[in-house]
N, C-alpha and C positions, 0 to 999 in steps of 0.2 A: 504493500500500500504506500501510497504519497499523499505529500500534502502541496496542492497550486495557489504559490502564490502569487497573485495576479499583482502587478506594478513593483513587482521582484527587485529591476533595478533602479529604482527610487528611494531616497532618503530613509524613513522608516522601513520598507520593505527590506533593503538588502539589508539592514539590520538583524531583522527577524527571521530569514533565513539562515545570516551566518551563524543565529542561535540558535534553530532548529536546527542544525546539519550537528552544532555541537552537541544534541542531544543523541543522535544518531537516527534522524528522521531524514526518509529521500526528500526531496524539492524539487518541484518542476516550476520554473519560473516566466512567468509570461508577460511578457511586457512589450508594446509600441516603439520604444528610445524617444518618445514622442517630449518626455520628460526626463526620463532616467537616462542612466549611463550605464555601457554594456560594460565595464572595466568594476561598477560595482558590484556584480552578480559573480557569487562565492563559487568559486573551479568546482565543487564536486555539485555543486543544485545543474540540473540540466534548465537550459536557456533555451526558449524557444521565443523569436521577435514575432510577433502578432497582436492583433487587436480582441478586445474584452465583446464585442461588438460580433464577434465569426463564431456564429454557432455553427458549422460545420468544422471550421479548427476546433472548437472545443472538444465537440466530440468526439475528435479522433482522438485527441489528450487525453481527455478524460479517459478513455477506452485504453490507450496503449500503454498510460503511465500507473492503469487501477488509481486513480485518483480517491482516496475516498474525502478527503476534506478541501476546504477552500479557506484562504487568508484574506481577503479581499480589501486592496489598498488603491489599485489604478483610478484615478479619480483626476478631475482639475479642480482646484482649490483654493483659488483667489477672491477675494472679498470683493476688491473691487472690480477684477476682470467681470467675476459672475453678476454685476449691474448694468456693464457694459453689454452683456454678451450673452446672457441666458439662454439661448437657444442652445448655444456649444453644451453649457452645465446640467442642460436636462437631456440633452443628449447622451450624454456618455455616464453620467450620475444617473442615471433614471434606466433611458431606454435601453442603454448598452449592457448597464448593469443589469436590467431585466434579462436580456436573452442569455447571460452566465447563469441565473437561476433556473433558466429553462431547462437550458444545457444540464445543470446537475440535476433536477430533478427526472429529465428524460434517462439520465444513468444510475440512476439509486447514489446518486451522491448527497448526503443529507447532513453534512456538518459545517458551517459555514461561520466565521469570524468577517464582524464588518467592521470596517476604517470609519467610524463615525464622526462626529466634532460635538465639542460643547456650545457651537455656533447655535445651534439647535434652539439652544435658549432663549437668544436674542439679547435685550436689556433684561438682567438679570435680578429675580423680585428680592432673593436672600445672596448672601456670601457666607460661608464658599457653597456655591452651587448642588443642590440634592436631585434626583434624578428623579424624586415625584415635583421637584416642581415645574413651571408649566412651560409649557413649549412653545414660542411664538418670537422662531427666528424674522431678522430683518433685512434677508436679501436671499438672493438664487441660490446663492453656495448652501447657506445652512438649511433653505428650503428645501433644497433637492437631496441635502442626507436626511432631513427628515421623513420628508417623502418615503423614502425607501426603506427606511426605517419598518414604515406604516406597511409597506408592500411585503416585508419579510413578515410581520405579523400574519399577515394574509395568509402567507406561501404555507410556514407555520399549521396552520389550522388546517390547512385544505389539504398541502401536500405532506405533511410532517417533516418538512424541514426542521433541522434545530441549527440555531443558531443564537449568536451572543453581540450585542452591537457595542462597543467601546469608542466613547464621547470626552474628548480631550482636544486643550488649546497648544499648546505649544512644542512641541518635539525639540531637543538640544540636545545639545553632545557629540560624540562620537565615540566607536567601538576605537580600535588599534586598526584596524584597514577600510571603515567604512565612515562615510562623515556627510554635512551637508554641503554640497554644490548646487544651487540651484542659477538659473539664469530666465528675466532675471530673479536678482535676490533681494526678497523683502523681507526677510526673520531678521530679529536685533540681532542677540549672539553673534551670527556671522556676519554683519553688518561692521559690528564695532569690531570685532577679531580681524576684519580688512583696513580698519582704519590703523589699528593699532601694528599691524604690516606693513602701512607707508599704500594700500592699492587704495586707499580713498584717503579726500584731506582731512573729512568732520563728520562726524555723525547728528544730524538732523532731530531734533525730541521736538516731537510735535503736542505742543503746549506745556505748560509747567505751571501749571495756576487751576490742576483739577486739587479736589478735596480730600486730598491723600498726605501722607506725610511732609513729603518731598516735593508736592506739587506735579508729580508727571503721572502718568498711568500705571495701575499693577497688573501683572498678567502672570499666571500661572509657565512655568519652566519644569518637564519634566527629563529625566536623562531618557535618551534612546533605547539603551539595552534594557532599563526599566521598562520602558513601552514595549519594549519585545518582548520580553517576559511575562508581561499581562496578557498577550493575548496568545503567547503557548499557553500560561494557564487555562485560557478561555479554553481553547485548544480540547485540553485534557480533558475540562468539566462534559463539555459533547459529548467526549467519547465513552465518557463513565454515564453517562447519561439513561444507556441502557435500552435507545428506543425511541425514546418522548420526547416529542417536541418540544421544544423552552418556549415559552408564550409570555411576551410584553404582560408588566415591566419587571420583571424579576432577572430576563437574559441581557438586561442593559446596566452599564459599569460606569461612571465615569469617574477618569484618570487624572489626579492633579497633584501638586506638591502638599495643599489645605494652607498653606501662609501667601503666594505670591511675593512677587519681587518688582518693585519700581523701574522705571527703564534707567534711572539716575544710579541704583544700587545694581543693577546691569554694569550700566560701565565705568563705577566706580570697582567693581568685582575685575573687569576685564584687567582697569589700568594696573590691582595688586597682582593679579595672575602673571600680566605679560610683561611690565615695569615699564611701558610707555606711556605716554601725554596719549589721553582723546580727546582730542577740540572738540569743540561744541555748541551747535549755532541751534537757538531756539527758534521754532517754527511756530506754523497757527494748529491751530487745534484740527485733527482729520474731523468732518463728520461722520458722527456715529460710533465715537468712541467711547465705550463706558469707561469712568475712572477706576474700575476694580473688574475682576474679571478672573476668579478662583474656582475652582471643580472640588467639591469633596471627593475622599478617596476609600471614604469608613467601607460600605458597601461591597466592593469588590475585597477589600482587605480581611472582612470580615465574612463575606462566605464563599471566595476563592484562594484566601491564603496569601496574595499579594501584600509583598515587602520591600519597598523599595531600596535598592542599595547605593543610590547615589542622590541623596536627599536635596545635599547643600548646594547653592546656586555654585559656590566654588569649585567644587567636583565635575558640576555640568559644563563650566567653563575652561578648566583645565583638559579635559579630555577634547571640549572643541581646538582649544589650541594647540596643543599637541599634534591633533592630527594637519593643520592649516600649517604647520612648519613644517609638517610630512611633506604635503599635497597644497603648497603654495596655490597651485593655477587650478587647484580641482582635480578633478579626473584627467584634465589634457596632460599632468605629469605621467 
């Protein structure tokens, strides 16, 4: 048996493979390049380039690799692109991902882990965020993983899919060979980790005058390999599962550090980690930025077992840089 994880070589994704191969699980990795880089999909997961979207590739996948689980990461992800552009986001969030479910359930493939976001929530009613409270994201992106969210319920009931959806903000870090490249790049971490490399001159806070300690925004920072490891555990709970489909809201988890971290204690973090100056030019406020923005973590902690072992923002910073001294230009080294 195997486990397909779809957007394999992508930031989170190849993560979770190189942790799944350490546990000694096969990997069939399926990914576009449309995002990812083929240099980050780990030598023993077998690589296959294709789209989330080819139920006939699937199913020869599915068939020749015995697939019996799915990881499912391949997504676009932008806040603002998805305002701009929502037709792409329900396209390949929605519709594309629908014919992957078809695909597994045309093959008895019935265990399913989904890349969800805490965007889901929208303006956020408590801090740090619970997963009964309510859902009324404010643009395409976090519609379109809700959405799907609602369609695995469905699938669930009708076709006994089981599946587990994990709902988190922020992915940081890096393993020892895997890290964030993205182009372009909007995450802080690697924003300010470029500044403090000399590839950019200043890192941008846009506003500093919300009701926060520090005046800038909080946002939850979790380490990568921690994210990997929550959803092998997702993983396992399927399979122990015995049969039964997990039915909304008891197979939804969502992932955060429960403190948050300011973007000013960001890279005041970076400048103790790397020992350079980060200049710093205050900008206007984005719209639609809430000033706090945390995920509780009790729930999954409490009946999956999830432990995080890279807690401190300094851990999640260090590992980024480390690997950015590696892999200066990204993947083109």
């Amino acid at each position: 048996m195997s486990v397909l994880v779809t957007g394999g070589a992508g930031y989170i994704g190849s993560v979770t493979v190189e942790e799944l191969i350490k546990r000694g699980e096969k990997v069939v990795v399926l990914d576009d390049l449309s995002k990812g880089h083929r240099e980050a999909v780990h030598p023993s997961a077998q690589f296959i380039q294709g789209d989330i979207g080819d139920e006939t590739l699937l199913n020869k996948v599915i068939t020749k690799y015995a697939i019996d689980s799915v990881i499912h990461f391949a997504a676009v992800s932008l806040v603002g692109e998805s305002v701009q552009m929502p037709k792409v986001y329900y396209d390949i969030n929605l519709m594309k991902s629908m014919r992957l479910l078809n695909s597994m359930i045309k093959n008895n493939v019935r265990n399913f882990i989904f890349s969800s976001t805490a965007a889901v929530y929208g303006e956020p009613e408590h801090i740090p965020i619970l997963e009964s409270d309510k859902t009324q994201p404010v643009n395409p992106y976090g519609k379109s993983k809700l959405f799907f969210e609602q369609i695995l319920e469905d699938y669930g009931k009708a076709y006994g899919l089981k599946y587990i959806s994990l709902r988190y903000f922020n992915a940081a870090g890096a393993s020892e060979n895997y890290g964030e490249d993205h182009n372009p790049e909007t995450h802080l971490i690697p924003i300010v980790l470029d500044v403090a490399s000399g590839k950019r001159n200043y890192v941008e806070v846009y506003g500093d005058d919300y009701p926060t300690k520090d005046g800038s925004c909080i946002r939850d920072y979790i380490h990568i390999i921690d994210l990997a490891e929550a959803h092998i555990l997702a993983l396992e709970a399927l399979r122990k599962s015995r049969g039964q489909a997990c039915l909304s809201p008891t197979n939804i988890y969502n992932l955060g550090n429960g403190n948050g971290y300011s973007v000013f204690e960001v890279i005041n973090c970076v400048k103790e980690v790397s020992g350079k100056n980060i200049p710093i030019k205050i900008g206007k406020r984005r719209v639609g930025d809430p000033s706090i923005l945390v995920a509780s973590s009790e729930k999954i902690k409490r009946e999956l077992g999830w432990q995080p072992r890279f807690p401190s923002l300094k851990s999640i910073i260090e590992s980024a840089y480390k690997w950015k001294l590696k892999y200066r230009d990204g993947y083109k080294n």
